[in-house]
C-alpha positions in Angstrom: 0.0 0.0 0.0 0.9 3.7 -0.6 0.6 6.1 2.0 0.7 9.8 2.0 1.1 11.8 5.5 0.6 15.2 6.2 2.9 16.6 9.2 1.7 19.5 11.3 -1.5 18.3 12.5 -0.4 14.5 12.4 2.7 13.8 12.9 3.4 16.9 15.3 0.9 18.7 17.5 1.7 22.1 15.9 -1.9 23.3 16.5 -1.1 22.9 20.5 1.6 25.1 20.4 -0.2 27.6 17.6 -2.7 27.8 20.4 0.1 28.6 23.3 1.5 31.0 21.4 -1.8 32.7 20.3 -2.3 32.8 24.1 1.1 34.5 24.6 0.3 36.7 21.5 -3.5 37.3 23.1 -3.2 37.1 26.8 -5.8 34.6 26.8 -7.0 31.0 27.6 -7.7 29.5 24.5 -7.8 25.5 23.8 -7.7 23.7 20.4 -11.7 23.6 20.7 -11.3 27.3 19.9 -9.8 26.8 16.7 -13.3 26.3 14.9 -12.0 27.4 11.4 -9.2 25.8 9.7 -8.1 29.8 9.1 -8.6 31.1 12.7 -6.4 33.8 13.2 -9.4 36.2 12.4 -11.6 34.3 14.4 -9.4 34.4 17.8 -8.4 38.4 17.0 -5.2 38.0 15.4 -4.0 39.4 12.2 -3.5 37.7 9.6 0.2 39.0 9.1 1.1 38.4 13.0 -0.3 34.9 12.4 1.5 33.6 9.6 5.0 35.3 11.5 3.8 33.3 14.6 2.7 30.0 11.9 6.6 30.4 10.6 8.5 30.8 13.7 6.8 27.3 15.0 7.1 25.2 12.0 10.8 26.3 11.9 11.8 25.2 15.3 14.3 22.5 15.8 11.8 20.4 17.6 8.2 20.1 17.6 6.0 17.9 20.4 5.0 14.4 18.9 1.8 13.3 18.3 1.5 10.2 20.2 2.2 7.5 18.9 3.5 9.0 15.7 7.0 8.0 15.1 5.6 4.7 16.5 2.8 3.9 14.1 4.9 5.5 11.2 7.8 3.1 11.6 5.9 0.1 12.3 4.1 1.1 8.3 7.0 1.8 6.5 8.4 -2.0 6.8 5.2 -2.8 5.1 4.3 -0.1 3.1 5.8 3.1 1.1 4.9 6.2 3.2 5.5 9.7 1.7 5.2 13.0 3.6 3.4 15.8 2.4 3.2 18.8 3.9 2.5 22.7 2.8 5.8 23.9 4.1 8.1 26.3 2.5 11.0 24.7 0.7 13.4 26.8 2.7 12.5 24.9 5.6 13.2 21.4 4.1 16.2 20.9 6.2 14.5 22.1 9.4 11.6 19.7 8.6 14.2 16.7 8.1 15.8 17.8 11.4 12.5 17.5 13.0 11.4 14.1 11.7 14.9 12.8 12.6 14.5 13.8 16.0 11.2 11.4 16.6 13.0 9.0 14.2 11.6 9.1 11.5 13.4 9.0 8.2 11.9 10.9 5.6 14.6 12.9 3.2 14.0 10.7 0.2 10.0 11.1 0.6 9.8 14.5 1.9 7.3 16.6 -0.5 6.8 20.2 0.2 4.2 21.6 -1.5 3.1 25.9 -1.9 -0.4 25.6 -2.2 -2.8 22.8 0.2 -4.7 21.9 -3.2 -1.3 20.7 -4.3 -1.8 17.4 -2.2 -4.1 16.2 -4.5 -2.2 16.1 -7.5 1.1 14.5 -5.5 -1.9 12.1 -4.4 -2.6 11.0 -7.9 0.9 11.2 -9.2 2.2 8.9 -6.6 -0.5 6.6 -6.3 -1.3 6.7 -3.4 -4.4 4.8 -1.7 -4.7 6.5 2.0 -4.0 9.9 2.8 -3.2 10.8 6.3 -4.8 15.0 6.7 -6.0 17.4 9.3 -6.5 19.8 6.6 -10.7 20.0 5.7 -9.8 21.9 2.5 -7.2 18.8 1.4 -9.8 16.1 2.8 -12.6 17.8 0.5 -10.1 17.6 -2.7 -8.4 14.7 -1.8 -12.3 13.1 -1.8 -13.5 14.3 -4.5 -10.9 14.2 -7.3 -8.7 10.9 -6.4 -10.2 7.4 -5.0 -8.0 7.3 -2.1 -9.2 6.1 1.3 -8.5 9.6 3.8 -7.9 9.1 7.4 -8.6 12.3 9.1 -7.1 13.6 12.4 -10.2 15.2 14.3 -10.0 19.0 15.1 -12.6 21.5 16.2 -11.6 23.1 12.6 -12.7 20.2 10.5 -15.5 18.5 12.0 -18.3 19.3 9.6 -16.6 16.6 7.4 -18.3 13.4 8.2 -17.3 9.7 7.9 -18.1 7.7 5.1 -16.7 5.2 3.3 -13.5 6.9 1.9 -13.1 9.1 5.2 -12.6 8.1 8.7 -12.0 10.4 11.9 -9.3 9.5 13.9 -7.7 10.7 17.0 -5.2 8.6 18.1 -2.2 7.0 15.8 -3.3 3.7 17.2 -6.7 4.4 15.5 -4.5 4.6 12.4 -2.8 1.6 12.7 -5.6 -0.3 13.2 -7.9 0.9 10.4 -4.7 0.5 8.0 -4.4 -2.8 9.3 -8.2 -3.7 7.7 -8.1 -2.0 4.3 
């Protein structure tokens, strides 16, 4: 099987510390539940500029907190399977994004794909071949659905809940929940 996985949002819990540092950036007590909209930042009261600076300066950190089970689940897949990474991440940032992976162990240089656009995903879905895509992203989960056949397992945020299950798209929320629907299709 071919399996594509997005990173911020799925491999790394980058929206916990988008919401820490909105709270810095706010003075305020907000939780992931308040990030209702995929683009929240006008939503919550902050600029868009500010937001994208504050979106940057995380994503470009030498180390960002594991989802659980991540690494884990990713590893275990790649001895079966071929698992690409596609994130929307600026190129300049490749090495910082290899860095990070490395850190949790995962080895991803050869099938690291940064794309400039989230509607990009699709067409690196098709291209590849993939049949499961592993997304956060409602926007990518809509396209991903509706131009390509491939099976779309969807990490559950406040942001992306109107999406509902079907046959092609399941919620998850844990990495085991990954493993173990990957383990029946």
């Amino acid at each position: 099987m071919k399996i594509g996985c997005d990173i911020d949002g799925c491999i790394f819990d980058t929206v916990g510390v988008l919401v820490e540092e909105a709270n810095k950036y706010l003075g305020a007590n907000l939780t992931k539940e308040d990030f209702t909209e995929y683009h929240t930042e006008k939503k919550i009261g902050i600029p868009t500029k500010d937001f994208s600076k504050i979106i940057a300066d995380v994503i470009s950190r030498d180390t960002l907190p594991e989802i659980c089970g991540a690494s884990l689940v990713l590893n275990w897949l790649s001895e079966m399977h071929d698992i690409w990474f596609i994130t929307k991440r600026q190129s300049s940032i490749f090495h910082e994004t290899i860095n990070q992976l490395d850190n949790i162990g995962i080895e991803a240089k050869d099938r690291l794909i940064m794309v400039d656009s989230h509607l990009m995903k699709s067409l690196w879905v098709k291209d590849l071949g993939l049949d499961v895509l592993i997304e956060d992203n409602p926007y990518v989960v809509t396209d991903v659905y509706t131009s390509t056949n491939a099976k779309i397992l969807m990490f559950d945020y406040a942001y992306n809940r109107y999406i509902a299950e079907n046959s092609r798209i399941w919620i998850v929320r844990y990495w085991t929940e990954v493993r173990d629907i990957l383990r029946r299709i």
